[in-house]
C-alpha positions as CSV (number, residue, x, y, z in Angstrom):
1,X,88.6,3.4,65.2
2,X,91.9,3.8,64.7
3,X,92.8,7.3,64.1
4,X,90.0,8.3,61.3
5,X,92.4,11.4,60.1
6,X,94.0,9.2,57.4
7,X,90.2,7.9,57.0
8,X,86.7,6.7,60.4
9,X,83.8,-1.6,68.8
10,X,85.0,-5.2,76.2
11,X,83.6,-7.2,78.3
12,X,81.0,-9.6,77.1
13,X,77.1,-8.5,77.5
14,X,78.2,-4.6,77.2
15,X,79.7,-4.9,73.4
16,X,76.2,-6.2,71.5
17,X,74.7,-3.0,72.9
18,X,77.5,-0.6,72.3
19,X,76.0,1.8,69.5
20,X,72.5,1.5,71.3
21,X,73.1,5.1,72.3
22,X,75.3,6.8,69.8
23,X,72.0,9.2,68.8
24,X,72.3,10.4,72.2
25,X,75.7,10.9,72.2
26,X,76.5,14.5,73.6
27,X,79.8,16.9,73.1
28,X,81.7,17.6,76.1
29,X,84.6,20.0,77.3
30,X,87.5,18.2,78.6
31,X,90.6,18.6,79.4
32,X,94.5,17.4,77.7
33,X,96.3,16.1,80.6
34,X,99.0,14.6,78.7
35,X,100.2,14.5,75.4
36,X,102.7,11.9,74.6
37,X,105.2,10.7,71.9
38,X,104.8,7.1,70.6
39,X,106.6,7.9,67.0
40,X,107.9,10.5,65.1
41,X,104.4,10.5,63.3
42,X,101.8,9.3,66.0
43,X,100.9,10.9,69.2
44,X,99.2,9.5,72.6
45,X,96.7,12.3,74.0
46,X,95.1,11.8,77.6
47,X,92.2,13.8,79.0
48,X,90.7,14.4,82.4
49,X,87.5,13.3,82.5
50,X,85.6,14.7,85.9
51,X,83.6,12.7,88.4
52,X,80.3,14.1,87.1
53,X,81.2,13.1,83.1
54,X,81.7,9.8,84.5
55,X,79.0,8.5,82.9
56,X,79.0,10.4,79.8
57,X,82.1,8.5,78.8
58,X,81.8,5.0,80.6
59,X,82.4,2.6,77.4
60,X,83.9,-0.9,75.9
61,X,87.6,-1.5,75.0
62,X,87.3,-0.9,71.1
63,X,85.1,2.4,70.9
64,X,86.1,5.5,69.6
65,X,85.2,9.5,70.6
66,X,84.8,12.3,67.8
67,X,86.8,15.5,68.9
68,X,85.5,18.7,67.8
69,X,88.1,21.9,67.5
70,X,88.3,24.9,65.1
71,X,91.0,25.1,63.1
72,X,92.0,28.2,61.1
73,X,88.5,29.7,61.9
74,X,86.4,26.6,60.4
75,X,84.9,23.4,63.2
76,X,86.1,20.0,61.8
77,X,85.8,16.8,63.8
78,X,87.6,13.7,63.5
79,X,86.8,10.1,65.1
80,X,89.8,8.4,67.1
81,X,89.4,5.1,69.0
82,X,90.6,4.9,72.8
83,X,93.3,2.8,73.3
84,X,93.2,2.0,76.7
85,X,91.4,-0.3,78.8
86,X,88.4,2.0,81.1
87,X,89.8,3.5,84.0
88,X,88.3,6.6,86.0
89,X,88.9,9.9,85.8
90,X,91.1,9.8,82.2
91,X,90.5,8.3,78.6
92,X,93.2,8.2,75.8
93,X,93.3,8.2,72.0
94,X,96.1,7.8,69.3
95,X,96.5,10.3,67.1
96,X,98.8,9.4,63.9
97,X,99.8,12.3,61.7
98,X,98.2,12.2,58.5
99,X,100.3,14.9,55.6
100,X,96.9,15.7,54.5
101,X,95.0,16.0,57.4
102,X,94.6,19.1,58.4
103,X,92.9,18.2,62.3
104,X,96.0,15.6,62.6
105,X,98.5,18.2,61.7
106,X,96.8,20.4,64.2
107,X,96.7,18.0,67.1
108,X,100.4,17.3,66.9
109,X,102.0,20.5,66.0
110,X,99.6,22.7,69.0
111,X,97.8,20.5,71.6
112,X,99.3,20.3,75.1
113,X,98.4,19.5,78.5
114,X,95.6,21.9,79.8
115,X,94.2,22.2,76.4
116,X,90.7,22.2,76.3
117,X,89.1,20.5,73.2
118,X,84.7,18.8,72.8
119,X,84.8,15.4,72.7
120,X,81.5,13.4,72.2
121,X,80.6,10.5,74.6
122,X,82.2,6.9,73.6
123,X,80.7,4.8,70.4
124,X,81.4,2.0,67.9
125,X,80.8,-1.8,67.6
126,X,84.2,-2.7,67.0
127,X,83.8,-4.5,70.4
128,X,84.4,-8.1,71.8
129,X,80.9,-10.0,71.8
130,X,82.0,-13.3,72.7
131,X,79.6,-14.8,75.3
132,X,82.0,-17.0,77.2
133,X,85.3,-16.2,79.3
134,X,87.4,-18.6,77.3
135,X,88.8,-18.8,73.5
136,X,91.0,-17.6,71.1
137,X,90.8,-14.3,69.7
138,X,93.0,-12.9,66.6
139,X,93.7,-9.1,65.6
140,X,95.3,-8.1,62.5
141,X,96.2,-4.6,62.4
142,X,98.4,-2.0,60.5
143,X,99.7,1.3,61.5
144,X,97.2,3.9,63.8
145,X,95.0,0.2,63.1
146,X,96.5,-1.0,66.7
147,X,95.0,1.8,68.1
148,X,91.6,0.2,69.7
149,X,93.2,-3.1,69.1
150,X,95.6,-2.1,72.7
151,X,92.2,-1.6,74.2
152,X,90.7,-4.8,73.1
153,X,93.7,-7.0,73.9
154,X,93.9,-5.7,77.6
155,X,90.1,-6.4,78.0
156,X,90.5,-9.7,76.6
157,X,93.4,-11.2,78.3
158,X,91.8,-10.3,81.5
159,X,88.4,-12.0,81.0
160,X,89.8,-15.0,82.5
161,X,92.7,-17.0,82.7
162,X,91.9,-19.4,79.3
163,X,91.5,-16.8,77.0
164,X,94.1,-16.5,74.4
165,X,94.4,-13.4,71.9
166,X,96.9,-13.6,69.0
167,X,98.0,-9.9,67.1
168,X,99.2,-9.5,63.5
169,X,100.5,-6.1,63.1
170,X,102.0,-4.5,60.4
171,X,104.2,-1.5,59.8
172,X,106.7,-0.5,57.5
173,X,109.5,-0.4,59.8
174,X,110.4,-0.9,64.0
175,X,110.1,3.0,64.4
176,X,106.4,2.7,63.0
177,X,105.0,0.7,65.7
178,X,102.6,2.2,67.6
179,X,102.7,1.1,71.4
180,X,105.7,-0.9,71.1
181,X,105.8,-0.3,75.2
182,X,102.8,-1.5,76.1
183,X,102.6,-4.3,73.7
184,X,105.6,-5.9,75.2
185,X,104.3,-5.4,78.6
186,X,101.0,-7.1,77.8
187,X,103.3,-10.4,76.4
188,X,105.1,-10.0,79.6
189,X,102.4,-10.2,81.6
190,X,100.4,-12.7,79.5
191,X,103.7,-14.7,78.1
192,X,101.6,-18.1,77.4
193,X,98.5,-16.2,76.3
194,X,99.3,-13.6,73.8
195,X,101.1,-14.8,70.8
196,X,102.4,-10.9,68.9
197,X,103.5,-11.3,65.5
198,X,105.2,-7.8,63.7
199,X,105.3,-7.8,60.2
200,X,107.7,-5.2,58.3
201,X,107.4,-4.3,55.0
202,X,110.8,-2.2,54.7
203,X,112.8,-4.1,57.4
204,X,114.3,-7.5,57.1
205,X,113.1,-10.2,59.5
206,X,114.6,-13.7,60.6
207,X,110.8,-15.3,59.5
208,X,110.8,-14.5,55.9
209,X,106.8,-14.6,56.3
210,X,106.9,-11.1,58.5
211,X,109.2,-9.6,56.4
212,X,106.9,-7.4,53.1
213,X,103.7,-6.2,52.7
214,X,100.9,-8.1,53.8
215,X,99.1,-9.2,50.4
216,X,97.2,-12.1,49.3
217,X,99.9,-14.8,49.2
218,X,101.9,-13.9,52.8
219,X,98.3,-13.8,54.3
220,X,96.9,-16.6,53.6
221,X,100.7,-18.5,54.5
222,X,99.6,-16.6,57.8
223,X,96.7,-17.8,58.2
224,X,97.4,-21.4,56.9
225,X,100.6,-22.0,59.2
226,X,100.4,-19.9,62.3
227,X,97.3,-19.3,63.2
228,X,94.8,-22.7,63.9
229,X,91.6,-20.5,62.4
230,X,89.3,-23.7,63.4
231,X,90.1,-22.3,67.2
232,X,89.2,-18.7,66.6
233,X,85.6,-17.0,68.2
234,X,86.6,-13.9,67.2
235,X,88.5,-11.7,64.4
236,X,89.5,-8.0,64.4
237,X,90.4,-6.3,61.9
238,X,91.7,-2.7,61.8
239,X,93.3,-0.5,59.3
240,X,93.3,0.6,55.7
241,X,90.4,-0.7,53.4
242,X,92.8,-2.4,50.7
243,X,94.0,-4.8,53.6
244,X,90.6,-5.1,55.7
245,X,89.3,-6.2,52.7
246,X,91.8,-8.5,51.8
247,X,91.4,-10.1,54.7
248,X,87.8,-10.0,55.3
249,X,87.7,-11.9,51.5
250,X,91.0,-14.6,52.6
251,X,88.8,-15.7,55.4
252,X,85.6,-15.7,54.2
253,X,86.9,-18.1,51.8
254,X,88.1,-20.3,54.1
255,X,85.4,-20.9,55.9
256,X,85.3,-18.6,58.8
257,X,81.8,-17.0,59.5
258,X,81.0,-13.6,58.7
259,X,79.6,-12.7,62.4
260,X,83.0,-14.0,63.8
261,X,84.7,-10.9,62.0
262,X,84.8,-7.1,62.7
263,X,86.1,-4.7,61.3
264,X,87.0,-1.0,61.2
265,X,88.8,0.9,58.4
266,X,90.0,3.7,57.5
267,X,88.0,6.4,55.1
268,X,90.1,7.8,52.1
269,X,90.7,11.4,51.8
270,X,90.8,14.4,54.7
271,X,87.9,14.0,56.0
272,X,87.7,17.0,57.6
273,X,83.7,18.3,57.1
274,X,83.2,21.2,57.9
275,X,80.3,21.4,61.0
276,X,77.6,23.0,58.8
277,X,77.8,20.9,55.8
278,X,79.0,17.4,56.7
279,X,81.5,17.5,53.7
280,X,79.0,19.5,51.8
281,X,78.5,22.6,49.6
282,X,75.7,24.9,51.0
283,X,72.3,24.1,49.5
284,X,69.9,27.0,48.4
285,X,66.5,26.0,47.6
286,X,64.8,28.0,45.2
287,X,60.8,28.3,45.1
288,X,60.7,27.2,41.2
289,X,62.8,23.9,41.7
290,X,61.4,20.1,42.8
291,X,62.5,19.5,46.4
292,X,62.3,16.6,49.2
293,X,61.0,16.9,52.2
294,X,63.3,15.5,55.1
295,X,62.1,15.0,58.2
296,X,63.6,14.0,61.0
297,X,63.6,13.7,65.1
298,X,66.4,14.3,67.3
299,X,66.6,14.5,70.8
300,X,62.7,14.1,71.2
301,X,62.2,17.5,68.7
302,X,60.9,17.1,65.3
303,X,62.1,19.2,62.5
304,X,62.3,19.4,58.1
305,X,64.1,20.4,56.0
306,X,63.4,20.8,52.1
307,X,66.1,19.5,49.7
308,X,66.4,20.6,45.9
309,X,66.5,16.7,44.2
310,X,69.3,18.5,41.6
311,X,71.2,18.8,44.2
312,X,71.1,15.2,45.3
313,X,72.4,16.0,49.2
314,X,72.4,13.8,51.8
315,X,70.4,13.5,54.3
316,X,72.7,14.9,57.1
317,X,73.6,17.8,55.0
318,X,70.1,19.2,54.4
319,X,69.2,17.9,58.3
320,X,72.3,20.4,59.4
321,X,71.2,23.1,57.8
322,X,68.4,23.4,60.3
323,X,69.7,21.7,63.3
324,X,73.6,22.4,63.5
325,X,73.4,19.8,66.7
326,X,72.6,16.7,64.3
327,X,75.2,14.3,65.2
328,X,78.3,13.3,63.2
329,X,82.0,13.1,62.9
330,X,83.7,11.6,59.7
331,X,81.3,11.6,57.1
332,X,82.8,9.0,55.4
333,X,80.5,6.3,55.8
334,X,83.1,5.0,58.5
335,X,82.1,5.7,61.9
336,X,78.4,5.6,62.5
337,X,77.9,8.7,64.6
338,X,75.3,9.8,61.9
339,X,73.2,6.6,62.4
340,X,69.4,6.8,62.2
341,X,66.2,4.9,61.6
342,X,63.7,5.4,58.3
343,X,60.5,5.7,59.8
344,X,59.0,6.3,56.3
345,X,60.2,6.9,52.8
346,X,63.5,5.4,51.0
347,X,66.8,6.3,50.6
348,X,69.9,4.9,49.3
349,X,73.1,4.5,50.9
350,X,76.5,5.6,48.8
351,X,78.9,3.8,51.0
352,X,78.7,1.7,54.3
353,X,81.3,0.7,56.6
354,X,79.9,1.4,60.2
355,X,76.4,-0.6,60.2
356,X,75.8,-4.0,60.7
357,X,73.7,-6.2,57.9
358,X,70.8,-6.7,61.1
359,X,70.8,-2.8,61.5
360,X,70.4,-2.2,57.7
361,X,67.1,-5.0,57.8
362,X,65.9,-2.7,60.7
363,X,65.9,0.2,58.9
364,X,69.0,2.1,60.1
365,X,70.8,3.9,57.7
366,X,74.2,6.6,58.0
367,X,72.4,9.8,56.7
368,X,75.9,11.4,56.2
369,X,75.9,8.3,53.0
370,X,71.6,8.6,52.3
371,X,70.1,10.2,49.6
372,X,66.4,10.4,49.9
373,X,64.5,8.6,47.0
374,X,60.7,9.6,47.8
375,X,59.4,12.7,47.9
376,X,58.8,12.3,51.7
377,X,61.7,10.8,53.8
378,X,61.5,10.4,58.2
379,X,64.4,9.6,60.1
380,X,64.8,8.6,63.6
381,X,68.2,9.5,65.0
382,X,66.3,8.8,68.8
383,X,65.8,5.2,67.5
């Protein structure tokens, strides 16, 4: 996802399953085998993952992991997506230094190899669905947005020999880019295949078109003149919300259909939460004030939880303060580790950037963004 610090979906037949078990998804001890300069702001770290967590973290080029550390004496968790292609025994994430994020600061001023650090199994939808081996497939990223887009491309361009993948990646200048490396070694090795197109908003170009910021005009001249959007299955789309947007609006105006595009974004703000509160304030409820009851069922156990309706908190927040094990990682709205089912009740959702419109008609909400609205609210996180 990206690194979610400046906030937070392989092969075909995995992806349209991919969040199917992010309830379950578990924290695990691992260890930092490498930790690797790609900028002056952005870090590559690699952990060991052992033979018997090989299943634990088996996933689809695109996902992310939450990583869980304490900082100055308080747990925060942050959501980063894995940027290369599955391999055995290792997974790695980028890690782009945010000046107001406190777990991104942390990461690149004191992690080194033989750290040890919790990272929750693999999730996220942000994942090639395409049911064929052949097609053309287009990425437009910007900055720590490359991130699961190096995952994706690898996983693409060896699905078979006819499938082409096209990136759009912007950056303010050469020294921004984020696996500069590896993406020239992919166009090596794919020369006919992968068409890579920089764009630099603070560095002349010879194409005027990929020198400035990517806004409304120079998009849609990208869209319009270099890319035949008639030919795409497939759009990704990965970095900060203005441009996200922007582009999810350009093409839905021409034409192109809204299951043809994912996305992943970026949340505003720290988005550090604090374990025990999920971005919260602690809630107190007092025996002379109108509450809500929240029930919900994790891992196979049952549980409430009685929430003041003055205090208007969200479902995770009043779920954690009785199970401390309820998943989440960015509470933003952004990354969908929260995910659960209302099995009865109503609630409404502040933001949403993680679920998919079928997932909302099936009842699945992110509690870290759900207010209950009945006296009575069930969740499902098992669902």
């Amino acid at each position: 996802m990206t690194t979610m610090d400046a906030v937070p979906p392989g092969p075909a037949g995995v992806a349209a399953d991919a969040r199917a078990d992010t309830a379950r998804a578990r924290f695990h001890t691992l260890r930092v085998a490498d930790v690797r300069p790609l900028t002056p702001t952005a870090i590559e770290v690699t952990f060991t993952v052992p033979d018997d967590l090989d299943d634990a973290f088996d996933y689809a080029p695109g996902q992310y992991v939450a990583l869980r550390a304490r900082v100055d004496g308080e747990e925060l968790r942050r959501s980063y997506s894995l940027c290369r292609p599955p391999a055995h025994g290792s997974l790695s994430v980028g890690i782009k230094r945010d000046p107001e994020g406190r777990f991104s600061s942390w990461a690149h001023d004191g992690l080194r190899p033989g750290d040890e650090i919790d990272v929750m199994s693999p999730q996220g939808t942000f994942v090639s669905r395409a049911s064929t081996a052949t097609g053309h497939v287009v990425a437009i990223a910007a900055g720590s947005g490359i991130t699961p887009i190096m995952a994706l491309a690898a996983g693409v361009l060896e699905r078979s020999a006819e499938t082409r993948m096209t990136i759009v990646y912007a950056n303010r200048s050469s020294t921004d880019v984020m696996f500069v490396d590896e993406l020239a070694d992919l166009k090596d090795r794919y020369p006919a295949r992968l068409t890579l197109h920089h764009v630099l908003s603070r560095e002349q170009r010879t194409a005027p078109v990929f020198s400035g910021r990517i806004d409304e005009e120079r998009l849609r001249v990208i869209l319009s003149r270099l890319i035949d959007t008639a030919s795409v299955d497939e759009w990704f789309l990965c970095g900060p919300y203005a441009l996200v947007e922007l582009c999810r609006g350009v093409l839905g105006e021409m034409g192109v259909p809204r299951e043809r595009v994912r996305f992943e974004m970026f949340t505003a703000g720290s988005g550090d939460a604090p374990a025990q509160t999920g971005g919260a304030r602690p809630v107190r409820v007092r025996a002379d004030e109108a509450v809500r009851r929240i029930a919900f069922t994790l891992d196979g156990q049952s549980a409430a939880v009685e929430s003041p309706v003055a205090a208007n908190e969200t479902i995770l927040a009043a779920a954690l303060r009785v199970r401390p094990d309820v998943p989440f990682a960015c509470a933003g709205g952004v990354c969908g580790t929260c995910r659960a089912r209302v099995i009865e009740g109503a609630v409404s959702m502040t933001e949403n950037y993680a679920l998919e419109p079928d997932e909302i008609e099936r009842g699945y909400v992110l509690t870290c963004q759900s207010h209950p609205r009945t006296d009575v609210v069930r969740v499902d996180y098992d669902g």
